[in-house]
N, C-alpha and C positions, 0 to 999 in steps of 0.2 A: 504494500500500500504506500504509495505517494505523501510523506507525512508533510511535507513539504507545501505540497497543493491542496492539503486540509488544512493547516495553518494561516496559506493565504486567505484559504476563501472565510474562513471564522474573522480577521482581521479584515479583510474586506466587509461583510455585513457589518462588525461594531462602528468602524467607522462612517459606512453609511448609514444604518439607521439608528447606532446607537445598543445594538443589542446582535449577539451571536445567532442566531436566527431568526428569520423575519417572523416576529409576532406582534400582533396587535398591542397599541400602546396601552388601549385602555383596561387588558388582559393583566397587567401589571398592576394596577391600583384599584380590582373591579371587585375585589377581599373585603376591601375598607369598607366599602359602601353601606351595610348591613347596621355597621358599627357608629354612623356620625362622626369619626373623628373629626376634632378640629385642625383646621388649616397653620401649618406650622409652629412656632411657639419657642420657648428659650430650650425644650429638650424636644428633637423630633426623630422618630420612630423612621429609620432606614433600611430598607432589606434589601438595595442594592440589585431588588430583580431576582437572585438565584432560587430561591425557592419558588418564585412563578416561570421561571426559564426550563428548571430541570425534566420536565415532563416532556416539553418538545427536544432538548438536547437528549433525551432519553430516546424520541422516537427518530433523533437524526444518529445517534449509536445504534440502534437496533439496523438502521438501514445499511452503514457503512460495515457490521457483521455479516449481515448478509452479501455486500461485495465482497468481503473479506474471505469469505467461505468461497466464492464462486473462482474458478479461473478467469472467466470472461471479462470478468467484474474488476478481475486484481488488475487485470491489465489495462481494460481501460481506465480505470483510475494512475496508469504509469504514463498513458501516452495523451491522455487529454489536458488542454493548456491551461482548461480551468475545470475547476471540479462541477460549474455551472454547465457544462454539456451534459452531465448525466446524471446530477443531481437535481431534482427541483425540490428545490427549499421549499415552497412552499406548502406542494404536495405532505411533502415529509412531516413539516407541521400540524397537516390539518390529521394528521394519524398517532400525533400524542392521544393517549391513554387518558380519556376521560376521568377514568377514577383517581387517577393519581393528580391531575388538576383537582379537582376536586379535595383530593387529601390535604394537596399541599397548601392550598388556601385555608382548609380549615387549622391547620398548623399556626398561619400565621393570624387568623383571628381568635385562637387560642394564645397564644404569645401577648397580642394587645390587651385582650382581657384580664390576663393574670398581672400583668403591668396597672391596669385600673385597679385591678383587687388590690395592690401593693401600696395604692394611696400615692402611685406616681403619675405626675404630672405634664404631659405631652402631648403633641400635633403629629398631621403626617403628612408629606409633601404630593399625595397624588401622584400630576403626570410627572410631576419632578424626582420623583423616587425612581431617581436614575439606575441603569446596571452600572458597577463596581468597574468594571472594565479585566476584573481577575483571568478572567480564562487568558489575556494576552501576556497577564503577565506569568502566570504560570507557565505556557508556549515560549517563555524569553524575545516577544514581541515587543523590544523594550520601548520602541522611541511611538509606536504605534498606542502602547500603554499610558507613554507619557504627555500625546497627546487627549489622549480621554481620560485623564485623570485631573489633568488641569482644567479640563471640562466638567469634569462632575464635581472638582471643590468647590470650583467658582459659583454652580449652583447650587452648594450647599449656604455657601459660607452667604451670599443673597438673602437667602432663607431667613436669615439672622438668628438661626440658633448658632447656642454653647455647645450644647450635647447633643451629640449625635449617639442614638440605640440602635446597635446592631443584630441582626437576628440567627446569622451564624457564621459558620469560623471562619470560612475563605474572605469575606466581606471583613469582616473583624479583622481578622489578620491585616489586608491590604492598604483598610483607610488609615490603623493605627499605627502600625511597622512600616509599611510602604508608602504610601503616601507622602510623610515628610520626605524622604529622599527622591521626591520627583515631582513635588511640587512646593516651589519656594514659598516660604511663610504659611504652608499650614501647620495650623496649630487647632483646631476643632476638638473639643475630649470627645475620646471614642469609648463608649463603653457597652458589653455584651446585656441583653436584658437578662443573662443566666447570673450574669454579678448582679446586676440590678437587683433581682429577685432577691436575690442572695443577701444584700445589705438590707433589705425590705422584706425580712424575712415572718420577722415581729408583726406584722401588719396582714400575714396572711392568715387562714385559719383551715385547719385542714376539718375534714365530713366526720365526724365521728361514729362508732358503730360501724360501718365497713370493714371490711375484712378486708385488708391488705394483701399483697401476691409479689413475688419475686419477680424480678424484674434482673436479665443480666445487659452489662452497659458496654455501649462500643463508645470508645472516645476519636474524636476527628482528629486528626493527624496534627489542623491546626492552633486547634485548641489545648489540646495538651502538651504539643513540642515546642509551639508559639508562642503563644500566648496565656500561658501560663492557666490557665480554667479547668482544673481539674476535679479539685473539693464540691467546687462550689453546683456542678445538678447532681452530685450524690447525696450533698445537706437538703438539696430541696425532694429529690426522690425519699430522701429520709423520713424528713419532715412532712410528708404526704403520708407516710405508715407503709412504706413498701420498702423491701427486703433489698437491697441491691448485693447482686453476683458480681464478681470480676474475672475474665475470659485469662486463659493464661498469660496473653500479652495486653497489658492496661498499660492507663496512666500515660506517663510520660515515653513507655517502653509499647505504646500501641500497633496496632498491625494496620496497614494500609485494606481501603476497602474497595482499590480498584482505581479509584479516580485519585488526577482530571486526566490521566493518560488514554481515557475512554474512547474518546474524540478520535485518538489517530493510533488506537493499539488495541481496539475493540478485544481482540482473543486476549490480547497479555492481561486486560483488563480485568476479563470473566475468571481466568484463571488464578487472580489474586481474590478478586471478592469471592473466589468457591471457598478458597483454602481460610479467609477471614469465617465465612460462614459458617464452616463447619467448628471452626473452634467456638462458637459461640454458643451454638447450639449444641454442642458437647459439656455446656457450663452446666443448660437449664435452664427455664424461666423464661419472660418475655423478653426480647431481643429489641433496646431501647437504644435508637440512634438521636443524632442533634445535627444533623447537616445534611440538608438535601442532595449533595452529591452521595453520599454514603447510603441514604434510603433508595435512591432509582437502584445504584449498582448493587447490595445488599439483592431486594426486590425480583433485578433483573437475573437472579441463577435460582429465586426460589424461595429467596430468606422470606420469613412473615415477621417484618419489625414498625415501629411505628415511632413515632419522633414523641422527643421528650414532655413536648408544651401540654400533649393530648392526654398522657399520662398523669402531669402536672393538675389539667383544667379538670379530669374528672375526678381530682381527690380534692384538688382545692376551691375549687369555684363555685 
């Protein structure tokens, strides 16, 4: 496979519309709606897009597997100039997986909820809840990143918030760590709502009378080797009355769940989320992710796991 002319054509899309596949803008902000939030504010509530992205970049992996499998397919993706001759984007998008859209929204208005339950006080920027621009920089698409980064602070820092809430780790990671070294004078606090929660802990109150259930945890690559967020969703899985497992490789020593190499290594890909999945479910328990990269690919060989907030909302909210 041409990793090369995957690369382009990903950097091509963010640059022109701003997002790695062409999806509808207002698919991006359509979560909120339900919820009233208010329009920006000194802390405003960022996701950066990848949790509403991952379903279609799920259904442009499943497509580039099946080139990947095909001889016909391997080759033309060697000898075409653009991966636009035999790709249509679009097509590809319109064959994300309705449930998983659906999931992952509800992820994220479980997230803002548990933030109101917390007695925290926030906006949210709609169409301006820009994508991160992370997949390019992951790819080492540097100068193409450091164009859309300078883009997306300038319409943060407009916004006029302080605080920026981030909803998970690749987005975390990039505005907080990356960010300053490629865009002069930012300075925005970047903080995860899993801390958030976490220092707003007192304010929550967990169902009482339920009966609690094991739960075992897969931590994101970036969050526990970056960004330091390790404690902080096992005190709130705690403080909910559920049991948390840990797989043989936790914490800071976590096992990759496949991604963002998904994109242009679809086999090497599946073949790492098997070998994460089976150790997880050789723990026990319910198989609790925090990063939508990690839920499609998890997902995508069979896993049954479901993200942390959902867990979180039905013990605490």
């Amino acid at each position: 496979m041409d990793v090369k002319l995957i690369l382009s054509l990903l950097a091509e899309n963010v640059e022109r519309t701003g997002y790695p596949v062409p999806v509808d803008v207002e698919r991006i902000y359509s979560w909120a709606k339900p919820l009233n939030l208010p329009r920006g504010g000194r802390a405003v509530l960022y996701t950066g897009a990848l949790y509403q992205l991952a379903p279609y970049i799920n259904s442009l992996v499943r497509h580039l597997e099946s080139l990947e499998g095909r001889r016909a397919g391997g080759l033309a993706l060697r000898l075409a100039k653009t991966l636009g001759k035999i790709i249509d984007l679009g097509k590809v998008v319109a064959k994300a997986d309705p449930g998983e859209i659906k999931a992952v929204e509800e992820v994220l208005r479980s997230i803002a909820r548990l933030l109101s339950a917390a007695g925290v006080e926030y906006g949210y920027l709609y169409e301006d809840d820009m994508y991160s621009g992370v997949i390019l920089y992951d790819m080492g698409l540097d100068e193409a990143f450091a164009r859309h980064a300078k883009m997306v602070a300038e319409t943060l820092e407009k916004s006029g918030a302080s605080l920026i809430i981030t909803v998970d780790p690749h987005t975390t990671h990039v505005l907080r760590s990356v960010f300053p070294e490629y865009v002069d004078g930012f300075g925005l606090e970047v903080k995860n709502y899993l801390e958030i929660l976490s220092e707003n802990i007192d304010s929550l109150k967990p169902r009482r009378g339920e009966a609690g259930y094991r739960v075992v945890i897969h931590d994101p690559c970036f969050y526990a080797r970056h960004e330091g967020i390790v404690e902080e969703p096992r005190q709130l899985l705690r403080f909910a009355g559920l049991e948390v497992e840990e797989p043989p490789r936790s914490g800071k020593m976590t096992y990759c769940c496949g991604g963002p190499v998904e994109a242009v290594s679809p086999s090497l890909s599946r073949r790492i989320a098997e070998t994460r999945l089976r150790e997880l479910q050789g723990v026990g328990g319910r198989i609790v992710t925090m990063c939508p990269i990690c839920y499609v690919n998890l997902r995508r060989v069979g896993g049954k796991v479901e993200d942390i907030a959902l867990h979180l909302s039905r013990r605490l909210l």
